[in-house]
N, C-alpha and C positions, 0 to 999 in steps of 0.2 A: 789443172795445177797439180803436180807430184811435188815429193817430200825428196825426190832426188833432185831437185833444182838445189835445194840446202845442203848443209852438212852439219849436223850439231854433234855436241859429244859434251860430257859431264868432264870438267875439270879437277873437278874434286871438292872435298869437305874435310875443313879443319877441325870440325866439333861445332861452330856455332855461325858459319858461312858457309852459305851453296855457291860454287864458280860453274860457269859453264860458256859455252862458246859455238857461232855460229855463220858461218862458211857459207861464199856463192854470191849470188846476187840478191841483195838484203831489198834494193830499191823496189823487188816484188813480192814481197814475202810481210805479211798482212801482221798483226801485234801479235807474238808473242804470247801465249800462255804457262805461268808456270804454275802444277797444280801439286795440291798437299790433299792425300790422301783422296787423290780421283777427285778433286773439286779446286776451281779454280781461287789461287791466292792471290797472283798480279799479274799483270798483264806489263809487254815491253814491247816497244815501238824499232823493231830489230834496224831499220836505218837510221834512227837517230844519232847524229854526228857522227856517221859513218862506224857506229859500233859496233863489235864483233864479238867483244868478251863480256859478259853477265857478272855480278857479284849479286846475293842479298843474306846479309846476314840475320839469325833468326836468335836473339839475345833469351828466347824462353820459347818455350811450344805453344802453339796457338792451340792444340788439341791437347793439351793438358798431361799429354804421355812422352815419353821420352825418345820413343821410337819416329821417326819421319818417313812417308815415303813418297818421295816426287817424282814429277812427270813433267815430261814438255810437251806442248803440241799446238796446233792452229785452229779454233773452232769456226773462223769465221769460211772457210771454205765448205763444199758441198763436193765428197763426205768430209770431217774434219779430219786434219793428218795427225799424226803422232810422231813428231819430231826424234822423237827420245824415249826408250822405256824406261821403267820408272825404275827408282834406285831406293833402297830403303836405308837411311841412318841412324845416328843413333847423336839425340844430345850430349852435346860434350865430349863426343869419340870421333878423332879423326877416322879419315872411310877414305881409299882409294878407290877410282873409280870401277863400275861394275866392269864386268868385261863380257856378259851375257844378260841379256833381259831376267830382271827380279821376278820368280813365283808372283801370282796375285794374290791380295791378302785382303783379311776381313775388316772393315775399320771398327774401330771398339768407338762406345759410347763418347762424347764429350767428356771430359774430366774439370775437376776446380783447374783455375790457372795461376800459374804460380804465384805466390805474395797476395792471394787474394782466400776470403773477403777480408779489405782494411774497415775495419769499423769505429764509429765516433769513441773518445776517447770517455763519452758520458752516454746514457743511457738517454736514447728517442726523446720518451719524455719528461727529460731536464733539460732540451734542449728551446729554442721560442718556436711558439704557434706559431702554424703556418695559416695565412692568407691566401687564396686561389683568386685572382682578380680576371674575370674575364670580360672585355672589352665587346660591345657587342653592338653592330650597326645592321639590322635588318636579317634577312637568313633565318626564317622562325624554323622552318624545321634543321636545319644546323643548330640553333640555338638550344631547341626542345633535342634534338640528339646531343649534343653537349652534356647539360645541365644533370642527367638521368644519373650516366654513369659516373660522373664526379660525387655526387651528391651517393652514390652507394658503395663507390669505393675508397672512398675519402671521409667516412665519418666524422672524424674529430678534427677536421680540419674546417676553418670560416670560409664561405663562398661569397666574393665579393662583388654582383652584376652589374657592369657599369654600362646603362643603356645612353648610348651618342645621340639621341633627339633620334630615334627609329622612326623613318617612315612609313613603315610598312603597318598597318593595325594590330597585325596578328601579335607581335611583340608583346604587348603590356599586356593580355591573359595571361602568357607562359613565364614573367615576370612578379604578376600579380602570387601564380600559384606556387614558384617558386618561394617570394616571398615571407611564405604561412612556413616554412623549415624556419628551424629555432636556431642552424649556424648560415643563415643566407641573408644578406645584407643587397637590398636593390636600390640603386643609386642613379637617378635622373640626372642627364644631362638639359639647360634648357635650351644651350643650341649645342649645334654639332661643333666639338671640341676637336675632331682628328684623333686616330689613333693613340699615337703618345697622348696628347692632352688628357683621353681618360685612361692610360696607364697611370698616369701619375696622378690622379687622383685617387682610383683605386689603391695605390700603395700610401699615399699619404691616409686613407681612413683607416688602410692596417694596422695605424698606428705601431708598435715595437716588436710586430710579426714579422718573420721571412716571407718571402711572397715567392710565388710562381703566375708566371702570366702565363694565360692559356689562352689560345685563340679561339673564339665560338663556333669554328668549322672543323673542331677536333672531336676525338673519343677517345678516351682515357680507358685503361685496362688495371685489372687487380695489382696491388700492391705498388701502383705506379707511384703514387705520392712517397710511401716509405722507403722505396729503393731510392727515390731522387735525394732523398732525405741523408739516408746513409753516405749517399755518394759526397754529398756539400759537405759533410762532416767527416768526412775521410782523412782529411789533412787540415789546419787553419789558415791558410792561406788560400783556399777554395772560394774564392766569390762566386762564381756560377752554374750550374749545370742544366745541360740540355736534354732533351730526351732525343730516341732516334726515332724516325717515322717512315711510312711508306709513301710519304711524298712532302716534302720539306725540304729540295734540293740536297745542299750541302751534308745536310743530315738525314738523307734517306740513305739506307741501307735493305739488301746489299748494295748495292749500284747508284754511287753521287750521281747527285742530279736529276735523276728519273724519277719515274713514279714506277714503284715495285710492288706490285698486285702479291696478298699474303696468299701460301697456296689455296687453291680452288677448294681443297678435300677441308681445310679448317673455318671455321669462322672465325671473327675477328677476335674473341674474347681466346680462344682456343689459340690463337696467331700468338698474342701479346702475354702465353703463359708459355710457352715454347722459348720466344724470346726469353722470358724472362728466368726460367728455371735454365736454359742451355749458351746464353751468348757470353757469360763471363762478365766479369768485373773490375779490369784494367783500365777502364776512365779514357780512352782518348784527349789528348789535349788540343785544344785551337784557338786562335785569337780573338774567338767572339762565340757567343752563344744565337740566339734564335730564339724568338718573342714566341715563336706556336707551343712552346711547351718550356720556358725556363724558367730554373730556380731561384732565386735572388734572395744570396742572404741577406741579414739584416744590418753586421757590421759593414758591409759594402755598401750598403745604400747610406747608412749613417757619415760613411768616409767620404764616397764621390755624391751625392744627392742624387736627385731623380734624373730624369730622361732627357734629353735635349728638346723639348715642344717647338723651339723655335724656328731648327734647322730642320725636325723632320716629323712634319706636324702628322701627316697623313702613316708615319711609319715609315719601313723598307730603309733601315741604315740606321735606326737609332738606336737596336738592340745594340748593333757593332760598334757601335760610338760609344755607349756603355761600356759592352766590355773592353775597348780600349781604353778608357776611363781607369776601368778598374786594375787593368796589368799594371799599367803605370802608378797605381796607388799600390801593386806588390801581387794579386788577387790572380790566379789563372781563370781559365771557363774549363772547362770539363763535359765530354759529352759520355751519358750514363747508357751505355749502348746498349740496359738489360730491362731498359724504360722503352716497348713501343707505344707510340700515339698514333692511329689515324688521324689523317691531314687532310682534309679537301681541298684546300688553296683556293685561293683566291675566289670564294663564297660572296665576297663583300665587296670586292673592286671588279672581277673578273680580269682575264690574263692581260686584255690592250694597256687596263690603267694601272694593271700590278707591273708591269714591263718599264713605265714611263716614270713611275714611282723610284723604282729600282736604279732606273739611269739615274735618276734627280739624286737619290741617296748615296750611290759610289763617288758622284763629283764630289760631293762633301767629303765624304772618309778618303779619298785619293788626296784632299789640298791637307788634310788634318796627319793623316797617318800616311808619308808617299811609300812606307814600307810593308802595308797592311795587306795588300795581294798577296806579292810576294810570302811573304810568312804563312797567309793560307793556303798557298800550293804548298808550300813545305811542308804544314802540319797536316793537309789531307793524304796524305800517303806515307803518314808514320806507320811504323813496322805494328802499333797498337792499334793505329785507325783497319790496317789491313787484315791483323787481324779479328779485329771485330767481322768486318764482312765476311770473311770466310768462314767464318763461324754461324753466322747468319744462313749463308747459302747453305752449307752443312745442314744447319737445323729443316730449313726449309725443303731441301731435297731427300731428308731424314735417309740419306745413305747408310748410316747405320743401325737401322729400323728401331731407332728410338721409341716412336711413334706406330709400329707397326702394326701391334695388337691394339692399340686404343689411342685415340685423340688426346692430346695435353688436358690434362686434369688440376684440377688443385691441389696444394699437397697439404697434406696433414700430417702432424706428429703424432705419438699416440707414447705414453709411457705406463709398459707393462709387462709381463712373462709372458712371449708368444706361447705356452705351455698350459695357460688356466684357458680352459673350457669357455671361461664367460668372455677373454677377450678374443676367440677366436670367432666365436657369435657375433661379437662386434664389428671386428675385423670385417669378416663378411658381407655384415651390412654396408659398413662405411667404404668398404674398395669397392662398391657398385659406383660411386659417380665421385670418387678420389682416389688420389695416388698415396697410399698408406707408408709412414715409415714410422719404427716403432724405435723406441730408447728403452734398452734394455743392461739389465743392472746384474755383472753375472758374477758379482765380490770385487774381484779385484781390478774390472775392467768395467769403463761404461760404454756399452757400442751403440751404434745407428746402422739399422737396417733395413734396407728397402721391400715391401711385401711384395713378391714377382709369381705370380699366378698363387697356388697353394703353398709355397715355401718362401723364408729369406734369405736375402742377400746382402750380406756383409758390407757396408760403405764406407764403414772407420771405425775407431775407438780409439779411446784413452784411457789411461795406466788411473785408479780410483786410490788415490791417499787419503790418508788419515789426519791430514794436516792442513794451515789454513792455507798453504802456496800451495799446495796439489789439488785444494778443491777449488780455488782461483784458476789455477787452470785446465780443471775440468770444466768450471764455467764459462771461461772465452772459449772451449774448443764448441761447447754445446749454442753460444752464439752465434761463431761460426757459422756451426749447421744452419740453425733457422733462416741465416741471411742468404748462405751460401748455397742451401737446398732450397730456396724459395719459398720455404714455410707458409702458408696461409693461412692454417689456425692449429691450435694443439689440444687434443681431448685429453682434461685431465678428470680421471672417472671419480676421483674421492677425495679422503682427506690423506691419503699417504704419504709418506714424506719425497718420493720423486715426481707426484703430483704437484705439490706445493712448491718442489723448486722449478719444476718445469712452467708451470704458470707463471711464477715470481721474472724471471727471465725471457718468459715471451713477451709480457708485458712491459718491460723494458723497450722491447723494440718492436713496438704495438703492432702484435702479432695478436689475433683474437682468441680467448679461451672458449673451449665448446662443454 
């Protein structure tokens, strides 16, 4: 197979649309790759409906800069061709097409993305406890993997174990020892309820909590709860949000449907901090969320009530009943694509009776909702769903050696004068097994800067007034940061007064003080 069977060529670029176009015999010519910055963004099925001409329009940069530079090419052949050299543009600037292959170029970091972080319009915590209810039928060591990292990265949150008549023995130990925590609440079923049956009772002992269902064949990662948190509270019309996972169909990323192994070189803790410091914060929308990891506020459970138990006893259709429930009471779902969860699937049914289930629950939402498919092909290939995963692959193939000198770390704040002696001792200490960034106060500016080997690096700042609107928004831009840079805790070393605000403000958006 040669690349002279085809013929492509760039049509051009108005500022915020890529055209392009593709010649020959399309009925041999495998999907289409179009990539952004050397890494694939979407794929296109070049004979469909006998197509010849491409559009996609790119309303904001998936890589946070203004600069584009794409490529076409076929990976599925052996070697892959390159349809197209790559063309560099520029946001907002019409570009005529190249007329020679573009120089290579370096890709720079991930950047914030545009209009992002949105954050609640109240402070973390003023807003209702959250509830973790995990539903649990047998799977001790899923179970005992579970329970660990919820319970360490989710402190202040109630953990709700609702055991379905387990019949496995090993269960009621890992239950019992759970238990003995002073926010874990164990809850017997005395027969086997089904799935939904003990969602909904675990959300009804929440009593006027938000809740998050979590499936006990999951693993949760740092800041996962508060990121989901921020995300519900984005907007008031947010009923629910989902996390993304490495194998949750719909919501694995990069690649629907599959199960997407995090790289070999990370562990999972190290996987789910990459995500969550690099994929961005534009929310995906879709017409249903997914029980392995979603959010459930609490006015939406107050508006539509609980689960359907009766249509979809064993699960597999009743999240999407919900949240079709809930669109119709006004409510979106929301997928927070900077939340990864490990997923094992199907721990508790295995894949024959998860499949059978699955059939059983689409009859349902097909006689209920006949426009429910439909609308999630459409929203799984919003220009936001697309770019989350390329963002994803990005991070994961860390093309622009993000991750080159060292594995994802935690990050830490730190407010002080890179200049005194005693916090460069510190410094020291704390960048051995954290990613340091310091808030420094220099009169008239207050910046954030990243510690990169022995020197920093500049990431922002803002104009420091003297008045109560300029120190208001000196404090949403330092919120920002914390949300925006992933923050995971803030060392405040005394009683000084940028000490005292930067605590005052983590704590808001239950960031930990060291």
């Amino acid at each position: 197979m040669e690349a002279a069977q085809w013929r492509a060529e760039w049509l051009g670029w108005n500022g915020n649309a890529l055209r392009w176009r593709i010649a020959g015999d399309l009925a041999g010519l495998p999907p289409t790759e179009l990539t952004l910055d050397d890494v694939v963004f979407a794929r296109f099925a070049a004979d469909a409906a006998g197509a010849r001409e491409f559009e996609l329009a790119f309303p904001w940069s998936p890589s946070g800069h203004d600069e584009l530079r794409f490529g076409l090419a076929v990976t599925a052949t052996e070697p892959p061709l390159e349809l197209l050299p790559c063309w560099e543009v520029r946001l907002g600037a019409a570009a005529a097409p190249p007329t020679a292959s573009a120089p290579a170029a370096t890709s720079r970091r991930l950047a914030t993305l545009a209009g992002t972080p949105r954050l609640p319009a109240v402070p973390l915590v003023e807003l209702p406890r959250v509830s973790i209810v995990v539903p649990i039928f047998n799977s001790p060591q899923s179970v005992q993997n579970c329970i660990a990292p919820v319970l360490r990265h989710s402190p202040n949150a109630r953990l709700i174990l609702i055991d379905d008549a387990s019949t496995d023995a090993r269960i009621a130990p890992i239950l019992d020892a759970a238990a003995k925590h002073k926010h874990v609440l164990v809850q017997r079923n005395e027969r086997n309820r089904g799935y939904t049956g003990s969602v909904n009772v675990g959300m009804r002992l929440a009593g006027g909590d938000d809740v998050v269902l979590l499936n006990s064949d999951t693993v949760v990662g740092p800041r996962w709860l508060a990121a989901l948190k921020i995300a519900a509270y984005s907007a008031d019309d947010i009923g629910t949000v989902t996390a993304v996972s490495d194998n949750a169909g719909a919501f694995s990323v990069p690649e629907l449907e599959r199960h997407c192994p995090i790289p070999a070189r990370w562990t999972l803790a190290q996987a789910q901090r990459a995500v969550l410091q690099q994929a961005g914060m534009r929310y995906p929308q879709l017409p249903t969320g997914n029980g392995f990891c979603m959010y459930v506020k609490r006015v939406l459970l107050a508006r539509i009530g609980p689960m359907d138990e009766a249509a979809f006893p064993q699960g597999y259709g009743e999240e999407n009943d919900f949240c079709q429930r809930g669109e119709r009471a006004g409510y979106r779902n929301l997928i927070a694509g900077n939340v990864l969860v490990h997923h094992e699937r199907s721990a508790s049914f295995g894949d024959e009776r998860r499949a059978a289930l699955g059939a059983q629950g689409m009859a349902v939402l097909r006689e209920r909702y006949p426009d429910y498919e439909s609308e999630v092909g459409a929203t799984l290939w919003s220009f936001e769903r697309r770019a989350l995963d390329w963002r994803v692959r990005r991070i994961y193939s860390d093309g622009d050696a993000t991750y080159a000198k060292q594995p994802p770390k935690p990050r830490l704040l730190l407010a002080a004068d890179p200049q005194d002696v005693g916090t460069a001792r510190l410094l020291a200490t704390l960048s051995r097994n954290q990613e340091c960034f310091l808030l420094r106060n220099d009169g008239d500016r207050v910046g954030l800067y990243r510690l990169d080997g022995a020197s920093f690096q500049s990431e922002d700042s803002v104009e420091l007034g003297r008045d109560a609107a300029a120190l208001a928004r000196v404090e949403t831009r330092l919120r920002k940061w914390l949300v925006g840079y992933a923050i995971e805790s803030v060392h405040a070393r005394g009683s000084a007064a940028s000490d005292r605000w930067l605590a005052t403000l983590a704590a808001e958006l239950d960031v930990p003080t060291l």
